[in-house]
N, C-alpha and C positions, 0 to 999 in steps of 0.2 A: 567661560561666561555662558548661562544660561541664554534661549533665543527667546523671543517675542514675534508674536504675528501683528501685524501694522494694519492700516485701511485697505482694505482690495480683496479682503479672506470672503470666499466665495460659499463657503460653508461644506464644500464637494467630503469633507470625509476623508479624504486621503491621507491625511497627516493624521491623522487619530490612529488610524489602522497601523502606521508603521512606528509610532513610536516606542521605543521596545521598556519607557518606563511608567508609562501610562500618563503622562503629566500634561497631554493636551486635550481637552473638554469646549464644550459648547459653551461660549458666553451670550451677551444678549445679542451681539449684532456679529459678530465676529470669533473664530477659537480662540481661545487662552491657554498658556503656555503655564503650569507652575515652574516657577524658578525653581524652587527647592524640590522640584525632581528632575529637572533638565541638565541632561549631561550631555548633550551638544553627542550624543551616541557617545559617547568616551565609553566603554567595557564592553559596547555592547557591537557597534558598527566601527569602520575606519571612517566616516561622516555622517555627517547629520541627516537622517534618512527625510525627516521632514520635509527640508530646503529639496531634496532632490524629488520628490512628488509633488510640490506645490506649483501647480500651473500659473497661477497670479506672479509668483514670487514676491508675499506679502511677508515673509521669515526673515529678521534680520537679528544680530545681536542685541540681546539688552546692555544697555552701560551699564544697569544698578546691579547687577550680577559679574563683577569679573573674575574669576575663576580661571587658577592654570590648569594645563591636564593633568599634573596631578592631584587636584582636588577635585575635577570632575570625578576622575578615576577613583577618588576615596568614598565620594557621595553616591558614583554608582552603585559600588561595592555593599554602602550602607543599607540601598534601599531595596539590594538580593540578596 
């Protein structure tokens, strides 16, 4: 399942710098995640590099994305 960043994103940068699919950008008040390139690191990391630098820990799963590892792992695949 692709992640979402919730209330509390601080705007620090960190999570942009480590996502290895380029899927999280500056929104108006807070980053945004694209689903359709979030693969929770599936091809690229053993977790979610995101969740592991977010000092808030504002990263939680989306419900509207559920996704097994192996279709994270198909979608990664897709988008290198």
């Amino acid at each position: 399942m692709a992640l979402m960043i919730i209330e509390g994103c601080t705007l620090c940068d960190a999570c942009v710098e480590v996502c290895p699919n380029d899927a999280i950008a500056e929104g108006d008040e807070l980053y945004v995640i694209d689903a359709f390139k979030c693969t929770e690191c599936v091809g690229a990391e053993d977790e979610p590099q995101c969740e592991l630098v977010c000092a808030p820990d504002c990263i939680e799963a989306n419900p509207e994305f559920e996704e097994s590892p192996e279709e994270l792992q198909e979608k990664y695949e897709q988008l290198h």
